[in-house]
Structures are given as C-alpha cells and as structure tokens.
N, C-alpha and C positions, 0 to 999 in steps of 0.2 A: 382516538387516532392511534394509528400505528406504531411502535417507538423506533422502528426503524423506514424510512421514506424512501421508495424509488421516484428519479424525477427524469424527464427529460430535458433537458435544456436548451439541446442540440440537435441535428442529424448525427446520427453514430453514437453521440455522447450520453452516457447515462452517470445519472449523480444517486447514491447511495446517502441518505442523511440518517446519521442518530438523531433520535427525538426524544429526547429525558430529562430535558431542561434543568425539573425538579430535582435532578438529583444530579446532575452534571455530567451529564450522560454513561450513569457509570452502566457497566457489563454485567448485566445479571444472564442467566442461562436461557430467557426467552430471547435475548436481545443476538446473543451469540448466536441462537439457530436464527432468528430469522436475516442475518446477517449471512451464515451460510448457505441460507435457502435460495437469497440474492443473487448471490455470486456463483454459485451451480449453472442458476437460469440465463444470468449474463456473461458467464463463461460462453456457455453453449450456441448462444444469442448472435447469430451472423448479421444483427443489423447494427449491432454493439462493438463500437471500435476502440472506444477509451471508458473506461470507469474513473470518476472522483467519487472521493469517499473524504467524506465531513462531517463534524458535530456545528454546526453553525458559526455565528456570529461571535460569542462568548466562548467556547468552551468544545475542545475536541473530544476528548472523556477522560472523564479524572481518574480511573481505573475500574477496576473489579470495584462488584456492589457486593462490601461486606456485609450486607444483612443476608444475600445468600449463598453466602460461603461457612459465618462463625458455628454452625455447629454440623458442620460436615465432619464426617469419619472417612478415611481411607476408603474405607469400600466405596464411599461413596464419588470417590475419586477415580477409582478401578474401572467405573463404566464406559473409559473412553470419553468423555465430552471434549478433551482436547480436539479429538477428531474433526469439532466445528470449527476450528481454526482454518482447515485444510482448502475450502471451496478458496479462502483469500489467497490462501500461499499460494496457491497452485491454478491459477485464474489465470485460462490464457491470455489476456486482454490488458496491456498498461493500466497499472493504476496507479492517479494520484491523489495523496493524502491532501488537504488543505485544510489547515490544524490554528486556529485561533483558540489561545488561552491554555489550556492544560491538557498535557499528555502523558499522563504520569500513571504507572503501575501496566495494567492491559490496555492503557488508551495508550501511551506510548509503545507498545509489545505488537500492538493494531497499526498503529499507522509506519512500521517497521516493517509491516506486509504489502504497505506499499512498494510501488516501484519511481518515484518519483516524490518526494513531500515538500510542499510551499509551504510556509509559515509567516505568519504573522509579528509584528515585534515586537509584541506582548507574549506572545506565545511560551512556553517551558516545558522540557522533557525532563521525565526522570522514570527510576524504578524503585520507588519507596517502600517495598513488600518488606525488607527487612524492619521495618519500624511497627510493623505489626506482627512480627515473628515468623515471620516467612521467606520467602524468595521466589522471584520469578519464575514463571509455569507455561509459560506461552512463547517463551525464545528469546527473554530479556536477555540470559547471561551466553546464550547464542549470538542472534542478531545481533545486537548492540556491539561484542566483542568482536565481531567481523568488520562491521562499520566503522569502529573508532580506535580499533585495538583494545589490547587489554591493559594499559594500565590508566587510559580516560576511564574504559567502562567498569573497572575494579572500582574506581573512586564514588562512583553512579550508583555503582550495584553495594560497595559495605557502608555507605554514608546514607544511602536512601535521599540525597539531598537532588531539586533538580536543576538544570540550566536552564540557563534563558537563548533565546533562538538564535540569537547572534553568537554566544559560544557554541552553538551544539552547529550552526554552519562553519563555524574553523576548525570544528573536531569531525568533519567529516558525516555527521549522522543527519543532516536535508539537503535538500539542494539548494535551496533559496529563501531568503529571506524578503518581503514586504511589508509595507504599509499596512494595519490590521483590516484597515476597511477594503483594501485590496486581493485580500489572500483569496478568496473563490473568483472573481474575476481572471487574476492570476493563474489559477489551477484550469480554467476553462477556455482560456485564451490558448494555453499548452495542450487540452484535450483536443479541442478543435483543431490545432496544427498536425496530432498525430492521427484525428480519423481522418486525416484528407489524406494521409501517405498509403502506401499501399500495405492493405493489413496482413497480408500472410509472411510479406517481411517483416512487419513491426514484430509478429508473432515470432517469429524464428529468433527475431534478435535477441526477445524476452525469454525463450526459451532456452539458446545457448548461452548468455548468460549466467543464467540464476543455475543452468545447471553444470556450467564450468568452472562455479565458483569454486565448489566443493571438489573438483575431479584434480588428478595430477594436470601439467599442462601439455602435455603430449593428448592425453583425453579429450581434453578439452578444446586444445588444436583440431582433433580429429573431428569432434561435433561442428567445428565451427565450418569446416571445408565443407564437411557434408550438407550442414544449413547453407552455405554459399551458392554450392553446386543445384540443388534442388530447387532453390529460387529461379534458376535459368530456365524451370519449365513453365514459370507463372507467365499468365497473359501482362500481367501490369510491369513484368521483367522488360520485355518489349515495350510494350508501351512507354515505359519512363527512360529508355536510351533513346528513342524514337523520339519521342519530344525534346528531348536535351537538343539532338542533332539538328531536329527541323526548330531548332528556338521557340516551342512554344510551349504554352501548359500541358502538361501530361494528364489525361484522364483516366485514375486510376479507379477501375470497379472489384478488387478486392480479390480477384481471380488468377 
C-alpha cells in the first residue's frame, strides 16, 4: 500500500493521508515526493475545492525519518529536494491539517503548510531538530516565527521541547482545538463549508493573503483591491448578491 493515500470523501473534497503507521509517519524522501506529486495534481484539479491533509487517528508525523537523513553530506543536500516542499506551500486550494498526536520536527514544519489546522487534545507541536544536532529545514524557524512570534518560537526552536494543542491554540499556531476522536470529522465538516463557496473567491482570498503577508502594506492593499475588483467578473459574483437579495440559496458553479 501507498504511504501516502488520496481519498475522496466529499464532492470537491479530497483528503491526503500519511500512511507509515510503523514508524509514525515520519518523512522519508519517497514520502515527500509523492506528497508533492499530490498536491501538483490537486492544485491543478478544478473538481478540487478543499484538501485535508492527515496522518490518522494516532499520529500526524513525528518528523523527518532519521535513517534517511544520518549519513547525508551537504552535497547531498544541494540537490534541491526542499523544492518538494513547494507543490504544499503554493497549492491553490484551502488546505486543512487535521493533526492527532504528534507534529513535531517536518510533521509540524508540514502541517504549517496548511492553511487552516484542527487538532486534537492529545495532539503536540514542536521543533526538536536541535536535540539531534540540527535545526529546522523546511520553515520551522520561518513559519513558526510568523505564527507565534519570536520569543514563543525561540523557546520551541532552542529547547526542541513540544506543546500540547491547547497551548499552541493560545499562542496562535492552530485554529482549533477538539475532541481526538473528532479532529477529521471536524476538518471535513470545514472542507465541505468551503467547497460549497464559490472557489475563485476562496482562491483569491488564499492567494492575497499568504502573499501580503510578506509585502509592505501598501502592496498588499494594492493586491487585495485588485483580487476584489476581478472577482466582479465571476459568474458566481452575481450569483451570490443575486440570491442574498432574492433570499434564497445562491448556486455557486465555481465560475
């Protein structure tokens, strides 16, 4: 079987599962490509309205799989394989993490690529690379540091120690916390909300966003008018004042 699972669950909805049980779904380099191979297809995917992306029941991923990393060399670092990161960051399409059990080192770094994360009350984030001689590779001391600021994620990043879901929702880094046995119902209940809106807005929003985060806010003001204005040419622009006014459900086809 696959280690990593596409499912559908929904119309629009597609679910992304780690499948590494045995080893708690850590991130070896086959796991990374075929994660990117995913999210490429499901980017591009116009019957694809929301992605979740999950390690199961127990366990979201406990990080990088040190048996293929410990006797890497620099060059062997040089080939670009961060690049597999990229299909997640940069996925047109909502996505929510729903993170039972550990997300600690690249499993936490991973569902930081999400755009939404539910968690579990069991659940715990961290970035523990430091305790094995390293440091985050994948956006810990980025992401994180945007998310929580920097002196939550200095603590995370030189202690390598992790939090549990309830502190990491007051410090800003999920959106929500649940019941363990609820967290994919949860995440699915919210997918389903967003493929029913209309997707070239959802698109736009995720878009100026994640890219005004990083701009001055004048920039960023400027993207957002322009996503505003260019939505007035969508069919479903009409359509959703159109139903407001005549009081009824708006049927949005993604147009």
């Amino acid at each position: 079987m696959s280690d990593v699972l596409l499912e559908r669950p929904a119309d629009a909805v597609a679910v992304v599962r780690l499948n590494r049980p045995e080893v708690r779904n850590a991130l070896n380099l086959a796991v990374r490509q075929q994660l990117a191979d995913h999210f490429t297809t499901l980017g591009s995917d116009d019957a694809t309205r929301c992605i979740i992306l999950t390690g199961g029941e127990k366990v979201f991923a406990a990080g990088a799989d040190l048996r293929d990393m410990v006797d890497r060399t620099p060059v062997d670092l040089l080939r670009r394989t961060e690049k597999l990161w990229e299909p997640v960051a940069s996925c047109p399409k909502p996505v929510i993490a729903a993170v039972n059990g550990y997300a600690l080192g690249g499993g936490c770094e991973l569902a930081m690529h999400a755009d939404i994360i539910v968690a579990g009350e069991g659940a715990s984030f961290g970035q523990p690379e430091i305790r094995v001689g390293i440091m985050p590779g994948a956006g810990g001391t980025q992401r994180l540091t945007r998310a929580v600021g920097k002196f939550r994620a200095m603590r995370m990043l030189l202690t390598g120690e992790p939090v549990p879901a309830r502190d990491a929702l007051a410090m800003g880094l999920i959106s929500e916390v649940v019941a363990d046995a609820d967290v994919f119902d949860t995440a699915l209940r919210i997918a389903k909300t967003i493929a029913a809106l209309p997707a070239l807005a959802v698109m736009q929003i995720k878009e100026a966003v994640l890219a005004g985060q990083d701009s001055s806010l004048d920039a960023a003001m400027a993207l957002e008018r322009k996503s505003f204005q260019l939505l007035f040419a969508t069919s479903d622009q009409k359509e959703g004042m159109r139903a407001f006014l005549e009081k009824r459900k708006p049927d949005f086809q993604g147009r």
